[in-house]
C-alpha positions in Angstrom: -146.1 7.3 77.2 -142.2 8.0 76.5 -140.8 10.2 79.2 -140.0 13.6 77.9 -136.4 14.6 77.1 -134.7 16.6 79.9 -133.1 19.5 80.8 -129.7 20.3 79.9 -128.2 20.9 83.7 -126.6 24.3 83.3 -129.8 25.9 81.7 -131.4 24.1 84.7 -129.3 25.4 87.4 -129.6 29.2 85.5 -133.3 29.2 85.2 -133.4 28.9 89.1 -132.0 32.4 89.4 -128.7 30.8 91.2 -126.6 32.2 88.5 -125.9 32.5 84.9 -125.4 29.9 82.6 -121.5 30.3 82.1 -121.5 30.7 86.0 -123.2 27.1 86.4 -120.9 25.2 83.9 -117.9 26.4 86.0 -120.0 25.4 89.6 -120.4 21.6 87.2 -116.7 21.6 86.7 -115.8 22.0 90.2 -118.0 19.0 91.1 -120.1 21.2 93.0 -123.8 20.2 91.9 -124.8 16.3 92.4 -128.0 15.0 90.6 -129.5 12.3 93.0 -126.4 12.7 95.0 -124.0 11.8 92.5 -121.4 14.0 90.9 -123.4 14.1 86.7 -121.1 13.9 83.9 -120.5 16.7 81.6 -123.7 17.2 79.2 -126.2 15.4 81.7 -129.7 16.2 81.4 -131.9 16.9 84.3 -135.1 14.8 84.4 -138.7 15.6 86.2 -137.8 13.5 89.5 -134.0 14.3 89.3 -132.8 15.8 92.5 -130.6 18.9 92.0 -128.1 20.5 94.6 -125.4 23.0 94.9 -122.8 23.1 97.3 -125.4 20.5 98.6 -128.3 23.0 98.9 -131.3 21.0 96.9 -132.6 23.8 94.0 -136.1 23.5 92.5 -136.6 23.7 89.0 -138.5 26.9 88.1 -142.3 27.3 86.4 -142.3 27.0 82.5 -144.0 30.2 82.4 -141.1 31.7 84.7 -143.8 33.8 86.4 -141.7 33.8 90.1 -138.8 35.8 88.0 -138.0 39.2 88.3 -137.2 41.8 85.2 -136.6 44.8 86.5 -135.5 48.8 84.5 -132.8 50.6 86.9 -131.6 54.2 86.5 -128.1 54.2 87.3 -126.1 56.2 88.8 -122.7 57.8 88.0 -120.3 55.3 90.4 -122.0 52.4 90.5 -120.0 49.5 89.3 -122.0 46.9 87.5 -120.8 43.6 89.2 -122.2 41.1 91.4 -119.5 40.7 93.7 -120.8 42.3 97.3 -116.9 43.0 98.2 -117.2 45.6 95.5 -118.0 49.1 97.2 -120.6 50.8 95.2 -121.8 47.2 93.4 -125.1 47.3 91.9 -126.6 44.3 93.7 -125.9 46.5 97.0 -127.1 50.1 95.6 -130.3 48.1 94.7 -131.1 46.2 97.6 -133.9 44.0 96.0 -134.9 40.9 98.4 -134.4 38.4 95.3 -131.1 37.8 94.1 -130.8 39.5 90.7 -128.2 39.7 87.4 -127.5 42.8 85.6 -128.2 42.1 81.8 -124.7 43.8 80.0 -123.5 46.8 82.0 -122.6 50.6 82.0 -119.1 51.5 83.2 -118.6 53.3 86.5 -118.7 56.6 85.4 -121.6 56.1 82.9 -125.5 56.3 84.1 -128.9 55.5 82.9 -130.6 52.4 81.7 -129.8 49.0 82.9 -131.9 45.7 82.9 -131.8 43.4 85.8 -133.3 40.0 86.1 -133.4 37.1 88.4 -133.5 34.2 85.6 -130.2 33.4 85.4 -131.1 31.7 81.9 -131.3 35.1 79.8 -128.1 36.7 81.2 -126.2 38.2 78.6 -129.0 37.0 76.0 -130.9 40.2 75.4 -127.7 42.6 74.7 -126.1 40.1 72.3 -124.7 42.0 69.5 -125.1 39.5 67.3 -129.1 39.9 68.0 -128.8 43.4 66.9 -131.2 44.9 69.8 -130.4 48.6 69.8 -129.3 50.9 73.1 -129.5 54.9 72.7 -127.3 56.5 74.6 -126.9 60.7 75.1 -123.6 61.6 74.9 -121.9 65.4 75.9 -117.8 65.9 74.5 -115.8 68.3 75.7 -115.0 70.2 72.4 -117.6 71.7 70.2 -119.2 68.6 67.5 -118.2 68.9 63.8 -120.4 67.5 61.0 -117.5 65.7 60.2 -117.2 63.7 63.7 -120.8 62.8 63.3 -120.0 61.6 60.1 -117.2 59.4 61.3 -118.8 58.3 63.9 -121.5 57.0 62.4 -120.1 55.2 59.4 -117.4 53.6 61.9 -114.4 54.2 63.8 -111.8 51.6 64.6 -111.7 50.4 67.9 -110.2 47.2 70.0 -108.5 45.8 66.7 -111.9 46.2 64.8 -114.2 48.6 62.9 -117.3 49.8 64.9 -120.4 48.7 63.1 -122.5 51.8 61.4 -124.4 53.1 63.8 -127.0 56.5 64.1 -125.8 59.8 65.2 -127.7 62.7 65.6 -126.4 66.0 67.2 -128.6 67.7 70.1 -126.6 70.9 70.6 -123.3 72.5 70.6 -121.4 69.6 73.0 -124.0 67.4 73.1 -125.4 64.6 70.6 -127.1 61.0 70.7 -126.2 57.7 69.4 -127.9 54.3 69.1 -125.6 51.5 69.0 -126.4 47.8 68.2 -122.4 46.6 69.6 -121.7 46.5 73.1 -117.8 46.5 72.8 -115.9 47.8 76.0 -116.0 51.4 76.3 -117.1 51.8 72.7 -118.6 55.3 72.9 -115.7 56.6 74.6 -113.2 54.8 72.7 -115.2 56.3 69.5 -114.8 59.3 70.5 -111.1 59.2 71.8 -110.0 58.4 68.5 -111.6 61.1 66.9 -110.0 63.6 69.5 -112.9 63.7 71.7 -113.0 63.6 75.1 -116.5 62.4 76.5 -117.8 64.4 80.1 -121.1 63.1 80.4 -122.9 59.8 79.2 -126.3 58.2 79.7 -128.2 55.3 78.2 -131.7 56.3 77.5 -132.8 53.4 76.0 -132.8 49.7 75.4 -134.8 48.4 72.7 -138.5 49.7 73.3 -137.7 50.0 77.3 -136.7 53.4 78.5 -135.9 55.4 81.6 -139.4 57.1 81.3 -139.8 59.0 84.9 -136.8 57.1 87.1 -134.8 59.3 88.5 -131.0 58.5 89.4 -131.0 55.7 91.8 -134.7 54.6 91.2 -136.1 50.9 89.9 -139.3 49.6 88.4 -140.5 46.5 87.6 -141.4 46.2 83.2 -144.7 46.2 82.7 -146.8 43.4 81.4 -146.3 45.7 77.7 -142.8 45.8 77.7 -142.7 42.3 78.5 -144.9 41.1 75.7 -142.4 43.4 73.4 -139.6 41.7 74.9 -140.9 38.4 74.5 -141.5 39.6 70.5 -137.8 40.6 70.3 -136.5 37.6 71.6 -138.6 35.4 69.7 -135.5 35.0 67.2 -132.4 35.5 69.5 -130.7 33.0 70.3 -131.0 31.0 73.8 -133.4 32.3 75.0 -136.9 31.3 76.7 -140.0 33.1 77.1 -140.2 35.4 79.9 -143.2 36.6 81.9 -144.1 39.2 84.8 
């Protein structure tokens, strides 16, 4: 029987839960992961007996079925920063305190709150909120000035932003200073940018939504794992999207 193809080493090192893809090819560049105790050249593939460290600690490779990950919905709080660097005051990983070391999946800026995704396999990091996989987020949105039919108009055919055009998007007002958008971009800021250039200043924003996972009874500061439902969605969703694997509860 012909030995199956390999691994390719950065999805192998990402799938552990030791970091994100990108993250691995830099820890590759710096010679800091050996296969059988020898520094791999660029593009190796892992095979099923290959030894694997990092900074010389030996990794295992994960189950197919990924069932040992974590996939977890978060209700964040206004001031936490969405980074995983511990020196950070008020850094996710820290407000969360999960005992597995976990990725948040895109972010919310530091004065934003509501949804975020956060996961443990490395491997999907980045993958789910791909613009270019078109997976929608709904955010709720209050501007300090009352809303004009033409602002949602405007900002829902497109505003310019960041040397670009924002991609048409829906916009539905929910009272006087208050109204709801569903974005398939993720481009820095966007909403407030949006709104900025339409004169707009933005006071409150939450995410209530990403895809078919929502906040449903988290309060500010509270975590749940997805349910075995949402994962099976998921799993649907990503069936197309590019790079990614699978996932299971």
């Amino acid at each position: 029987m012909s030995q199956q193809p390999g691994k390719r080493l950065n999805k192998y090192i990402s799938e552990t839960g030791i970091c994100s893809r990108r993250e691995a090819d830099k820890l590759i560049e710096q010679n800091r992961v050996t296969i059988n105790d020898k520094i791999p050249e660029l593009g190796t593939k892992v095979m099923p007996d290959d030894k694997v460290k990092v900074n010389g600690k030996l990794i295992g490779a994960t189950p197919d079925n990924k069932s040992d990950r974590v996939y977890i919905a978060y209700n964040k709080p206004i001031g936490i920063t969405c980074t995983t660097e511990r020196h950070v005051k008020g850094n996710i990983i820290d407000a969360i305190r999960h005992k597995q070391r976990i990725f948040p999946i895109g972010r919310l800026d530091k004065p934003s709150e509501g949804l975020i995704l956060l996961t443990s396999d490395g491997d999907i990091v980045n993958k789910i909120l791909r613009a270019e996989n078109a997976h929608d987020k709904e955010y709720e949105v209050t501007v300090n000035q009352p809303i004009s039919e033409r602002f949602l108009k405007r900002m829902a055919g497109g505003v310019p932003i960041l040397g670009t055009v924002t991609k048409p998007c829906q916009v539905q007002a929910k009272g006087k200073y208050k109204f709801t958008i569903i974005l398939t971009q993720g481009l820095n800021r966007q909403i407030r940018r949006m709104c900025e250039f339409l004169g707009y200043e933005v006071t409150k924003l939450k995410r209530n939504r990403i895809m078919h996972i929502d906040l449903a009874k988290l309060r500010a500061g509270q975590w749940r794992n997805l349910t075995e439902d949402e994962m099976t969605q998921l799993n649907k969703a990503l069936l197309h999207s590019s790079k990614t694997s699978t996932l299971k509860v």
